[in-house]
N, C-alpha and C positions, 0 to 999 in steps of 0.2 A: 232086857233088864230095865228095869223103871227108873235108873241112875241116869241113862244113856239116855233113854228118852226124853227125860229132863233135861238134859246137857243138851240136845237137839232144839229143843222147844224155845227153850231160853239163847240158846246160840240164832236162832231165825228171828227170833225174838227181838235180840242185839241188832242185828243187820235191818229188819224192818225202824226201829228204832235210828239209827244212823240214816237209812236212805232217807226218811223221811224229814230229819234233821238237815239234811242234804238239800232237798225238797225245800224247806222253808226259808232257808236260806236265800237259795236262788230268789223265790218269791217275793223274799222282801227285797232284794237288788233290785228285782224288776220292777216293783213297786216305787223305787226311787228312782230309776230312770224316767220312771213313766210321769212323778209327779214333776221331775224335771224341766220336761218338755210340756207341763200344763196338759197333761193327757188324763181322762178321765179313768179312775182306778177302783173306781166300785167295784166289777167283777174281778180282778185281778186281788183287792181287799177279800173279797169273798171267800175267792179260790185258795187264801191265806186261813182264814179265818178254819174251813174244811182241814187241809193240812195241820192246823194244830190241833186239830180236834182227833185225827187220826195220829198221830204223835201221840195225845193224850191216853188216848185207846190202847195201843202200842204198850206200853208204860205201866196201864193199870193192867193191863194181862199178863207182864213180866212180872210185878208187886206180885197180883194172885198168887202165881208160883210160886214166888221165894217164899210166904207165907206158910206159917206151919200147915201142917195138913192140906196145904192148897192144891198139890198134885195129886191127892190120893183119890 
């Protein structure tokens, strides 16, 4: 059924969404430890910067969905 399918897509959807929230999270902690201790955070910024972009991604492919006719 294409109901169901939808409810799948959009449910893996939710959970990539949160892991990744999850994800950034941590990243920016680590990033505050790191600037704490005067520790250089370029790539650790970087590795952040990715994460939100994947987040981003995440988001506008759940948006497509909801979107009229975006499943069809």
């Amino acid at each position: 059924m294409p109901g169901d399918t939808l409810r799948r897509k959009l449910a893996q959807l939710d959970r990539n969404i949160v892991q990744t929230d999850l994800l950034i999270s941590r990243q920016i902690a680590r990033i505050e430890r790191m600037s704490e201790k005067e520790d250089d955070t370029t790539k650790a910024k970087a590795a952040l910067y990715g994460l939100r972009k994947i987040y981003e991604y995440w988001y506008a492919q759940r948006e497509i969905l909801l979107a009229p006719h975006g499943h069809e």
